[in-house]
C-alpha positions as CSV (number, residue, x, y, z in Angstrom):
1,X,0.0,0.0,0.0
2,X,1.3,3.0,-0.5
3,X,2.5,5.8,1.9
4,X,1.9,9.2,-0.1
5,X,0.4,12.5,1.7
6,X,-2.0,15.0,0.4
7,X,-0.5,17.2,-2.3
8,X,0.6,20.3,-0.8
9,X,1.0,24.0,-2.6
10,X,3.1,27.4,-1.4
11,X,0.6,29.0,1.2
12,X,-3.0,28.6,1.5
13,X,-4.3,28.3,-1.7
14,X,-5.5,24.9,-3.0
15,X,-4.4,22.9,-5.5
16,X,-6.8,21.2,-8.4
17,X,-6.7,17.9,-6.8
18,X,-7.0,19.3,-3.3
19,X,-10.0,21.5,-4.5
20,X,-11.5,18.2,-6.2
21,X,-10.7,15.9,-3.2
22,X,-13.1,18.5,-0.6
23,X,-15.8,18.9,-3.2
24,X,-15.7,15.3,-5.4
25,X,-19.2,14.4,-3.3
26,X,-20.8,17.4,-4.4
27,X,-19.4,17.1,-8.1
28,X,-21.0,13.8,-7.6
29,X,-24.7,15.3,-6.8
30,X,-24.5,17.7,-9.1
31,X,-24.0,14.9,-12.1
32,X,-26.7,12.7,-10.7
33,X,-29.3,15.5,-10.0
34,X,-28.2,17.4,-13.9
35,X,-28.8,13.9,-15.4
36,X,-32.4,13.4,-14.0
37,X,-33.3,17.0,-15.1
38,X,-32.8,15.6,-18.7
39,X,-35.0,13.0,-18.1
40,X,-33.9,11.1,-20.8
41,X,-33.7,6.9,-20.8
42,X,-30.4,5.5,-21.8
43,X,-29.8,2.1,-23.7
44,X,-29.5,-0.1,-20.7
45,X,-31.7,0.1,-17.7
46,X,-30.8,-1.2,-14.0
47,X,-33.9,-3.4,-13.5
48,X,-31.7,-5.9,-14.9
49,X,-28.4,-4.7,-12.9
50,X,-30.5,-5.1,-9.7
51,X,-31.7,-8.5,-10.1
52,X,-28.6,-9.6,-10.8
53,X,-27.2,-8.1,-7.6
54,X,-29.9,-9.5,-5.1
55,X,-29.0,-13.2,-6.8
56,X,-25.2,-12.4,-5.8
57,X,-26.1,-11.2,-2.2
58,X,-27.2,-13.9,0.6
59,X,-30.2,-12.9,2.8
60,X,-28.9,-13.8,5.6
61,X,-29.4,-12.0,8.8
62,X,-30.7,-9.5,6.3
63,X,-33.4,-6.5,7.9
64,X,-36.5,-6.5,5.5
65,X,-36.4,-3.2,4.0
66,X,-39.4,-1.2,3.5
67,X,-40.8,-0.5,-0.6
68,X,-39.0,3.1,-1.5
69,X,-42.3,5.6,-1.7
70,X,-42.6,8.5,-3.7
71,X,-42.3,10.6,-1.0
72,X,-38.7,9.1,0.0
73,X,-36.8,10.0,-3.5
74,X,-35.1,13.2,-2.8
75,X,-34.9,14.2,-6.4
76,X,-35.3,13.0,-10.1
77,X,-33.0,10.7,-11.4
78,X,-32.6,9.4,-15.3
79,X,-35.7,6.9,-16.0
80,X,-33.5,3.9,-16.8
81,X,-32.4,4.4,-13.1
82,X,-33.7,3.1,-9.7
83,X,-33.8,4.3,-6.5
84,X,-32.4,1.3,-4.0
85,X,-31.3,1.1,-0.4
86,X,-27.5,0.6,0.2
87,X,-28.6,-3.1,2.1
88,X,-30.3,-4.5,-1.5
89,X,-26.6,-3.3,-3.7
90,X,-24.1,-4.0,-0.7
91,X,-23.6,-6.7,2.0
92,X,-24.2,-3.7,4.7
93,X,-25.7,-6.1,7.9
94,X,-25.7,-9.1,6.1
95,X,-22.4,-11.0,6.4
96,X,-21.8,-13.8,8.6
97,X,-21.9,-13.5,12.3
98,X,-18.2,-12.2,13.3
99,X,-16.1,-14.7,14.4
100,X,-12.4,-14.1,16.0
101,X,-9.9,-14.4,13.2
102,X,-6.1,-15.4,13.7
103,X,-4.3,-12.1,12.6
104,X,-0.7,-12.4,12.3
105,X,1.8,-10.6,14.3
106,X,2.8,-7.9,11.8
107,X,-0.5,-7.1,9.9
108,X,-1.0,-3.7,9.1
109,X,-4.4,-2.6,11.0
110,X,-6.0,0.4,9.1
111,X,-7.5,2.8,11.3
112,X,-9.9,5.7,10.9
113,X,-7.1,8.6,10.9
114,X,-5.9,6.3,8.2
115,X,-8.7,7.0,5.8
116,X,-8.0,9.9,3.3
117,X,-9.6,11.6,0.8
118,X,-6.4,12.4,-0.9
119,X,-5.4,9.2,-3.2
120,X,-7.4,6.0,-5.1
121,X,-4.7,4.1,-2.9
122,X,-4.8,3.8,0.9
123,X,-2.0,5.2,3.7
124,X,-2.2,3.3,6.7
125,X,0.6,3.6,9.6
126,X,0.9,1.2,12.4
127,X,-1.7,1.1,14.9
128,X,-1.3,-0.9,18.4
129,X,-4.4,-2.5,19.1
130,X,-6.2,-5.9,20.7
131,X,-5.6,-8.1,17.7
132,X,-7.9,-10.4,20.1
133,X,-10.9,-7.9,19.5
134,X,-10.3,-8.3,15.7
135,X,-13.2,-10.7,14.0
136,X,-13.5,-11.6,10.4
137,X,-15.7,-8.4,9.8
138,X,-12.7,-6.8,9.8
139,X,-10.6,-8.6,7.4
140,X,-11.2,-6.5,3.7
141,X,-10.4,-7.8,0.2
142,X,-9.1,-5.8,-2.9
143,X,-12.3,-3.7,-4.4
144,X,-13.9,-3.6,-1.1
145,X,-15.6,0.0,-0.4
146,X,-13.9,0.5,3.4
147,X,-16.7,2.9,5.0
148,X,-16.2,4.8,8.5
149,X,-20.1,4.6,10.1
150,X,-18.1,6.8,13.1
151,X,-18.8,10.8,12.9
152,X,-16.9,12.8,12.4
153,X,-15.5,10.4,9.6
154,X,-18.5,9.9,7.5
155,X,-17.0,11.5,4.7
156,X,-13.8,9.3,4.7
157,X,-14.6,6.4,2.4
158,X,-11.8,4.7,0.0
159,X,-11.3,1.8,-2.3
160,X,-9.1,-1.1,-1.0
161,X,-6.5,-1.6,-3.6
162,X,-5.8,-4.7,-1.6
163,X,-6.8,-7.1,0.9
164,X,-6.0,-5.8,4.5
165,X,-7.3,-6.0,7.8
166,X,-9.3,-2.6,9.6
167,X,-10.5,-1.8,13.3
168,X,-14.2,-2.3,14.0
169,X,-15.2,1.8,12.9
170,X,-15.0,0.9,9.0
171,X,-17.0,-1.3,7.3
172,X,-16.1,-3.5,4.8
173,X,-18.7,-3.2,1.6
174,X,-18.6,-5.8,-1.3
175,X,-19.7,-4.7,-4.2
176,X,-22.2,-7.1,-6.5
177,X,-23.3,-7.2,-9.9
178,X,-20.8,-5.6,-11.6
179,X,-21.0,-2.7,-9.7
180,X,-18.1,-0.3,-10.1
181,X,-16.9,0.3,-6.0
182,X,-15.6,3.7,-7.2
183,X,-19.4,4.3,-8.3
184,X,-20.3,3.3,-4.7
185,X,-17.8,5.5,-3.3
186,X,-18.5,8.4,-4.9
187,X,-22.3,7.9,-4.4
188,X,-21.3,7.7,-0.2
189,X,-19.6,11.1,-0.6
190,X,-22.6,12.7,-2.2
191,X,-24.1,15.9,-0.1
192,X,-27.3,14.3,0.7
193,X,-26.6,11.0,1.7
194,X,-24.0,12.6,4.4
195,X,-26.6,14.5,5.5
196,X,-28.8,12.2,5.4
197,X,-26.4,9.5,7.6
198,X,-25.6,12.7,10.1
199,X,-29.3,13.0,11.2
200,X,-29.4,9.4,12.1
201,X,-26.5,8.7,13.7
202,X,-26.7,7.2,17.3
203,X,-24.8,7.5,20.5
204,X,-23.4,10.4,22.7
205,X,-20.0,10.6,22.8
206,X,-19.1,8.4,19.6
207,X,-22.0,8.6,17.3
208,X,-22.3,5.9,14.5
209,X,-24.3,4.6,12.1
210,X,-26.2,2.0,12.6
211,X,-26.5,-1.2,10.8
212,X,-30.3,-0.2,10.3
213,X,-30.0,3.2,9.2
214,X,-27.3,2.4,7.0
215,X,-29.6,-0.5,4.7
216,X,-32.3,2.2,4.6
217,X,-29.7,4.8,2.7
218,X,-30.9,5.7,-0.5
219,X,-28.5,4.8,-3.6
220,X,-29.2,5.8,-7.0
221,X,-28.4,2.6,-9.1
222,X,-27.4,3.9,-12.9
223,X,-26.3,1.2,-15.4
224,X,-22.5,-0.1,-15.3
225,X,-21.5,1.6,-18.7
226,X,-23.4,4.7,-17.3
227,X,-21.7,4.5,-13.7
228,X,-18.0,3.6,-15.7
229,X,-18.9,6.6,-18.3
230,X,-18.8,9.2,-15.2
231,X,-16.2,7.7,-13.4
232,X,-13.9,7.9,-16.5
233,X,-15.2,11.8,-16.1
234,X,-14.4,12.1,-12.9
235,X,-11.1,10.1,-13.5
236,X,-9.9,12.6,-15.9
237,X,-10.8,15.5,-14.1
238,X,-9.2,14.6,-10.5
239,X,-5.6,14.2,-12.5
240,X,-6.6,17.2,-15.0
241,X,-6.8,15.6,-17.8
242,X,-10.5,16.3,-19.3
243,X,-11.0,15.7,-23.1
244,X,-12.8,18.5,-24.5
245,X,-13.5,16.9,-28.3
246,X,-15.8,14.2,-27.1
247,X,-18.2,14.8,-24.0
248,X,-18.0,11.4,-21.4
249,X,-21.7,11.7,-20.8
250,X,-23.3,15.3,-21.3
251,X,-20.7,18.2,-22.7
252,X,-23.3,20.8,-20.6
253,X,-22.8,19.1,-17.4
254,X,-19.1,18.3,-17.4
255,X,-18.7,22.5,-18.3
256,X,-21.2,23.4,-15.4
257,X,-19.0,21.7,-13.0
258,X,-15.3,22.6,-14.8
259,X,-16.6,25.9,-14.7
260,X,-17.7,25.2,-10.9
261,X,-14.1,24.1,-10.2
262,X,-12.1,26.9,-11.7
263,X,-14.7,29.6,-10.0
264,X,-13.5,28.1,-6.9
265,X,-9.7,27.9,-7.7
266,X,-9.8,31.7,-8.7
267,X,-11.9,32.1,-4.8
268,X,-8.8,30.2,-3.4
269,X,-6.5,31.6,-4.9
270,X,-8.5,35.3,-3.7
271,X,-8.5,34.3,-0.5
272,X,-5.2,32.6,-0.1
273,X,-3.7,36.3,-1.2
274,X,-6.2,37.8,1.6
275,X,-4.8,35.3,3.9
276,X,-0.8,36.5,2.7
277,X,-2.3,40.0,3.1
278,X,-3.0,39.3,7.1
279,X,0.1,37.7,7.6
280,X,1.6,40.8,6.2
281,X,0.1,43.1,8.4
282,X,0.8,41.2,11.6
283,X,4.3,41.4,10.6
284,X,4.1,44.5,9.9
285,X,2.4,44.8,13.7
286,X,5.8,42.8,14.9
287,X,8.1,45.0,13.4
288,X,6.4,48.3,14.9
289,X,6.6,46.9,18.5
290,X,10.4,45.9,17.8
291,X,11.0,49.3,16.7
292,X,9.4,50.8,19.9
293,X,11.3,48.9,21.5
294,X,14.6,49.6,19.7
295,X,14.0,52.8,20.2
296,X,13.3,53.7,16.6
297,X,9.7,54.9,16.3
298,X,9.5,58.4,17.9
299,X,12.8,60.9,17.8
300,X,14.1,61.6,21.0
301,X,13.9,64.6,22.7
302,X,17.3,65.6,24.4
303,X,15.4,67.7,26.9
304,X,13.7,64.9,28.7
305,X,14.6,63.5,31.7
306,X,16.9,60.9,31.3
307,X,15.8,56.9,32.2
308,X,18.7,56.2,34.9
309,X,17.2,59.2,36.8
310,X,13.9,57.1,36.2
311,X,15.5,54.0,37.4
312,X,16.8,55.2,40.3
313,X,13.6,57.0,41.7
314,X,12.3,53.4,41.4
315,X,14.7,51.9,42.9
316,X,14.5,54.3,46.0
317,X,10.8,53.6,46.5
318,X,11.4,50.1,46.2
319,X,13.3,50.4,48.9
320,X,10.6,52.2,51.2
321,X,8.1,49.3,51.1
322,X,10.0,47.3,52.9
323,X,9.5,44.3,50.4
324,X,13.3,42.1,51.0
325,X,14.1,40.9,47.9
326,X,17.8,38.9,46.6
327,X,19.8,41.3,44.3
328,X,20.0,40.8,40.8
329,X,23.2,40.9,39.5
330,X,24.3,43.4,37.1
331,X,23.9,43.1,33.7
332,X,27.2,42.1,31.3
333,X,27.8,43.3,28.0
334,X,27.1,40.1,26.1
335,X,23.2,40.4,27.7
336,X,22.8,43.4,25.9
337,X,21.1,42.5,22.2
338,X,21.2,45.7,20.9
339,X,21.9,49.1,20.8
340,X,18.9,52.5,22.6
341,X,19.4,55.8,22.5
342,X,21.4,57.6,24.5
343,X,18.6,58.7,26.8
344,X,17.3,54.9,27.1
345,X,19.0,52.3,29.9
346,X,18.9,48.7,30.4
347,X,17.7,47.2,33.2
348,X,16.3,43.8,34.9
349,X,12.8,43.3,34.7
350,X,12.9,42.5,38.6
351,X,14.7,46.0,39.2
352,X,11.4,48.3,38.2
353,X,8.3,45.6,39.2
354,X,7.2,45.3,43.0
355,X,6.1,42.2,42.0
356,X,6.4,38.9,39.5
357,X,4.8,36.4,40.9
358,X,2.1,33.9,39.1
359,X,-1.2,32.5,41.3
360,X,-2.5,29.0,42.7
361,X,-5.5,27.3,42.5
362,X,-7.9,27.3,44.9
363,X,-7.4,24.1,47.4
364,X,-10.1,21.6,45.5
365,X,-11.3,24.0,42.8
366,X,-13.3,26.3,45.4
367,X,-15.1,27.8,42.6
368,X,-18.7,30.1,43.0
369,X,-20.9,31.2,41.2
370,X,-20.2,35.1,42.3
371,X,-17.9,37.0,44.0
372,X,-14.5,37.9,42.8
373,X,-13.7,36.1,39.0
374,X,-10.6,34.2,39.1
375,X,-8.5,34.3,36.0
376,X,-7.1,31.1,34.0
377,X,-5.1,31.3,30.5
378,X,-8.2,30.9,29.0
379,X,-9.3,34.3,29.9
380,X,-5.9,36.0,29.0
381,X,-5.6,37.8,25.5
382,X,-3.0,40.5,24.1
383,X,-6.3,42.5,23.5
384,X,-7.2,42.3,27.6
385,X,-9.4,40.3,29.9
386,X,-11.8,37.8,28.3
387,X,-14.7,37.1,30.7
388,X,-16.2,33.7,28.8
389,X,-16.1,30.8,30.5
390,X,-15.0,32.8,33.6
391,X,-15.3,31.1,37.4
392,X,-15.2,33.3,40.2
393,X,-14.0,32.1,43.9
394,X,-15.7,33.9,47.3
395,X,-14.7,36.6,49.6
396,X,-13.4,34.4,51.9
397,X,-11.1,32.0,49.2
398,X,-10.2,35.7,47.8
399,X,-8.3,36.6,51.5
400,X,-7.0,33.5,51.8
401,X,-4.9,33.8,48.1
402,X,-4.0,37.5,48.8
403,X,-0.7,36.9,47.6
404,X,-2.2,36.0,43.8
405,X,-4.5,39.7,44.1
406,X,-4.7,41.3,40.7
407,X,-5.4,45.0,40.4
408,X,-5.9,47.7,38.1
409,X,-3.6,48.3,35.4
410,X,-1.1,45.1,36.5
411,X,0.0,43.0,33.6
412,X,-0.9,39.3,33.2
413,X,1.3,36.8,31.2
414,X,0.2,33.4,30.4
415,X,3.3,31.4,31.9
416,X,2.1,27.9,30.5
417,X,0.3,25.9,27.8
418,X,0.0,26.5,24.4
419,X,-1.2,30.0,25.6
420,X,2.0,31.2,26.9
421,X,3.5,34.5,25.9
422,X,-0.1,35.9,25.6
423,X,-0.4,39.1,27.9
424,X,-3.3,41.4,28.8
425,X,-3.4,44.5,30.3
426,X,-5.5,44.9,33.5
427,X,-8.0,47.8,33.0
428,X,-8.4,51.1,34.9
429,X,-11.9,50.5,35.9
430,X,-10.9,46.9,37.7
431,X,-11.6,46.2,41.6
432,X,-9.9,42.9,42.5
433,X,-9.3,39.5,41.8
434,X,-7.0,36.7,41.3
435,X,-5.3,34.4,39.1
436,X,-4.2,30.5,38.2
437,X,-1.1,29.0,38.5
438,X,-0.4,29.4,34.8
439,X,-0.7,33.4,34.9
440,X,1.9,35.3,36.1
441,X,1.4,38.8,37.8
442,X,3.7,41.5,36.4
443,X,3.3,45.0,38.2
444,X,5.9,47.4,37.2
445,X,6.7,50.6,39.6
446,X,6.4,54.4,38.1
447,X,6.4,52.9,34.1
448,X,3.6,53.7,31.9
449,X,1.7,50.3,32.0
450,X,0.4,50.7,28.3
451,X,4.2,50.6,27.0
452,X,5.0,48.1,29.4
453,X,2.6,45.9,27.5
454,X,3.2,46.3,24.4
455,X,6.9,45.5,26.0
456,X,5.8,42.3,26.8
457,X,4.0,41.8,23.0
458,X,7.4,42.8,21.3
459,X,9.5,39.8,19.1
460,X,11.9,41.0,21.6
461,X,9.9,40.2,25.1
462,X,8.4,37.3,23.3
463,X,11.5,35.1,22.4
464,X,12.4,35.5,25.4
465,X,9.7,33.9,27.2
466,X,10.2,31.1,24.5
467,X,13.6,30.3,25.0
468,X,12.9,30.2,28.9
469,X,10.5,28.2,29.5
470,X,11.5,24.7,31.4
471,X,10.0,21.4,31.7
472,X,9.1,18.4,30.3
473,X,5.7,18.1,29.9
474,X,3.8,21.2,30.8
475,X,6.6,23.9,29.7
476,X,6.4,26.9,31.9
477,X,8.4,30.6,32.8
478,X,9.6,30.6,35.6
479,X,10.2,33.5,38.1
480,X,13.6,33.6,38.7
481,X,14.3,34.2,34.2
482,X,11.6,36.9,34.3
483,X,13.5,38.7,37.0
484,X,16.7,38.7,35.2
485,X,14.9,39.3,32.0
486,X,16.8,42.5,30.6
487,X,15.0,45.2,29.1
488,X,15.3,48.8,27.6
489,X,14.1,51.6,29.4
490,X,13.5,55.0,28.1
491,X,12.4,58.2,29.7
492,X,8.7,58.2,30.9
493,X,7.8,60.8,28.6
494,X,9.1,59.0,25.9
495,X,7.3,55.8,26.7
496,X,4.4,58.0,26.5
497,X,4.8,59.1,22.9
498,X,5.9,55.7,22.0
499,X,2.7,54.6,23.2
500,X,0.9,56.9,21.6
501,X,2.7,56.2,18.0
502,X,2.3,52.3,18.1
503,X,-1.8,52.7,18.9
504,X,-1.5,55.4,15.9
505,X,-0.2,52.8,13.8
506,X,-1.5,49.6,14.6
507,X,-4.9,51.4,14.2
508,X,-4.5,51.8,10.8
509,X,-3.3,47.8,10.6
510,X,-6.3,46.9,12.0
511,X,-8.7,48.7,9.7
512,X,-7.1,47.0,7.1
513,X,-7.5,43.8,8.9
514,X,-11.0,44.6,9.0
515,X,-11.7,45.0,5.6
516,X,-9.2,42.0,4.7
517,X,-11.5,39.9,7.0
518,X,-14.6,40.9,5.4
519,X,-13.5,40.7,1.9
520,X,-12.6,37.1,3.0
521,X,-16.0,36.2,4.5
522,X,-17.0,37.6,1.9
523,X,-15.2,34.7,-0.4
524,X,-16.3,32.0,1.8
525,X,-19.6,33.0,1.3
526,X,-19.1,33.1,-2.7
527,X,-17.7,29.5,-2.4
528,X,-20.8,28.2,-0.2
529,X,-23.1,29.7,-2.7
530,X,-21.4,28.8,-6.0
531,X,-21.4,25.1,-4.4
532,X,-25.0,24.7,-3.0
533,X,-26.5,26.6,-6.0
534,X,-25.1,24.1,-8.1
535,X,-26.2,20.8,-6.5
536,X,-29.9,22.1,-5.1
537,X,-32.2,20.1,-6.6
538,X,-36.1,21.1,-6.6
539,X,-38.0,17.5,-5.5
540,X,-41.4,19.2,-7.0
541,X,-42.8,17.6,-10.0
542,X,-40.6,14.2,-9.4
């Protein structure tokens, strides 16, 4: 079997096959529900096809399946079709009781996360599982349709291209009479039989279908030159290789969806340059904070007070609270990563904050329902304090964390997770309340907090707390590299123009954003309705 992966382009934008592999169920539709428009009766009919399929298929254990009614046939089809339940054309629920089979030691055991949509062939990797719990409904033969009845695979559905052996989510189908099992694949991938196998699907936490529902599923049964005629079609077109002189089976159907196909390319392509476009802008975003940081957005202004004086005022009313704390050690040339203006110094982060310091978690999650909210990662964004999903913990919990207090204007840093380096600024208007293990309090002494954050957002700040992070499993920043974290200082009236400067900017970055956004909602929507215009189907007059 072969090992290949899904073809991959530069960026975001599809690729024909990649395009054809998400929409090949609805290309399917569209060429059954096109054909029955015409009305017209071929050469062959299936009447004979489907006798010759229930000869081929035992009844055994079979469900008796109810006559298709009017009522039931979602739209026209060709008249030398039929309408049939996937249990008349397939052995779905009929095979022999399962019996334990003897699977050898090094069998390859296809698995659901093994079924793609991307190749005829199937990829498979080694799966460790209770060979004991294996039966002989699990052992598949070359030309078998392999079906996953688990959501949220009930799209995945592939043709063996040999025999194998597959866990107890995919089905096994044989196909009878002749028919092609690419036909039956395709026609398992169509838009309204997944939706139709979606709203009867059973269970909680793993729905699947069941062996009932799925003999019910309605299959329309064309003849085998007619199913091979579109499959050729759809052949071709996968591996771009359409014929234009001769049509397969209708010219105006095969250009309806061609022309589908390329409309949607041209979207992709559209939005993968909207997508480039956003990327853009963030770096662009990136690079003003390094700037601001470097020192390089604002000019200086040799009359204001310079930083040290700055740093030393904090220092001295440091030294008035009474707080003991180690002392850092003084910073060597070969910390310093690059050059500030003259005005600016370097510092330790731990020199200018009162405190750095992350929270704890209430002894056996002492959550309420009111009182003061307690902050996880979860509610912790580099645009401020997201209140969803927020817990709160009572007034008495609240006194008995006072060391993991947040107030108004502190800084909070996600310290852990796949969250970390995300930092929000506490507003003005906040009372009180405290924070998780996995957020760290930052509260920095006589430094305009709005530059302080966007500090902390820089490349600079953020490499940092990536290449300081420690741990095996959960990765987390601790105290004692935030302290000695070294950082540029520049006089506080510069911080405020800084400040002002990067909102200046970035406010122009994020109206482009906004339009970017909506031109590419906009797409999306263009692609939805490009797609369901095309396969909608009217069932009057059937």
């Amino acid at each position: 079997m072969s090992r290949g992966r899904k073809p991959k382009t530069e960026n975001n934008q599809l690729s024909w096959k990649q395009l054809y592999y998400l929409n090949s169920g609805a290309y399917f539709q569209i060429i059954i529900s096109e054909l029955g428009k015409l009305n017209k009766t071929g050469e062959e009919s299936s009447v004979h096809l489907l006798k010759e399929i229930k000869k081929e298929i035992s009844n055994k254990n079979r469900l008796q399946l109810p006559k298709i009614e009017q009522k039931d046939i979602p739209y026209k089809i060709p008249n030398n079709w039929l309408w049939c339940r996937l249990g008349e054309i397939t052995d779905y629920g009929s095979s022999p009781k399962a019996e334990p089979t003897k699977i050898e030691e090094n069998t390859w055991v296809l698995d659901l996360e093994d079924i793609e949509k991307t190749t005829s062939r199937l990829l498979y990797k080694i799966r460790f599982c209770d060979r004991n719990s294996l039966s002989t409904k699990s052992v598949f033969n070359m030309g078998d349709v392999l079906y996953s009845k688990l959501r949220p695979y009930l799209d995945k559905v592939i043709v063996a291209d040999e025999d194998g052996v597959c866990t107890t989510e995919i089905l096994p189908l044989k196909c009878y009479g002749g028919i092609n099992p690419h036909y039956l694949k395709y026609t398992l991938k169509r838009v309204d039989f997944l939706k139709y196998v979606n709203s009867v699907t059973k269970g909680m936490k793993m729905p699947r279908l069941g062996t009932k529902e799925g003999q019910m599923a309605l299959i329309p049964l064309p003849p085998i030159s007619e199913q091979n005629k579109i499959l050729k079609f759809l052949s071709d077109f996968e591996n771009e290789k359409i014929e234009t002189n001769i049509p397969y089976f209708n010219y105006k159907i095969e250009r309806k969806i061609l022309e589908l196909h390329n409309s949607q390319l041209l979207a992709s392509k559209l939005s993968s340059k909207l997508a480039d476009q956003l990327t853009q802008l963030e770096n662009l975003n990136q690079a003003i904070l390094q700037e601001a940081v470097q020192g390089k957005l604002v000019p200086q202004n040799p009359n204001d007070e310079q930083a040290s004086k700055l740093l030393k005022r904090i220092k001295a009313e440091k030294a008035t609270l009474g707080k003991k704390e180690k002392p850092l050690p003084p910073i060597k040339p070969e910390e310093i990563p690059f050059n500030i203006p003259d005005g600016w110094v370097w510092c330790r982060l731990g020199e200018i904050c009162t405190k750095i310091g992350s929270g704890s978690t209430p002894k056996g999650s002492n959550y309420s329902k009111s009182g003061f909210p307690f902050f996880r990662s979860q509610n912790i964004y580099n645009e401020g304090l997201i209140y969803d999903d927020i817990t709160f913990i009572s007034d008495e919990v609240h006194k008995q964390m006072n060391g993991t207090i947040v107030y108004q204007n502190d800084i909070l840093l996600n310290i852990t997770g796949g969250s970390m380096g995300r930092c929000a600024l506490v507003p003005e208007n906040f009372n009180e309340g405290n924070v998780s293990q996995h957020v760290c309090i930052i509260r920095p002494l006589n430094v305009d907090r709005n530059f302080f954050h966007k500090i902390v957002l820089s490349p600079y700040f953020q490499k940092f707390v990536f290449s300081s992070t420690t741990g095996a499993g959960r990765e987390g920043l601790p105290k004692y590299n935030l302290e000695r974290f070294v950082i540029p200082l520049p006089p506080l009236s510069e911080q405020i123009s800084i400040v002002a400067e990067i909102e200046k900017q970035l406010a122009k970055t994020k109206q482009l954003k906004e339009q970017i956004k909506t031109n590419q909602q906009a797409t999306e929507q263009l692609l939805k309705a490009l797609l369901h215009g095309a396969f909608e189907v009217e069932k009057d007059g059937i």
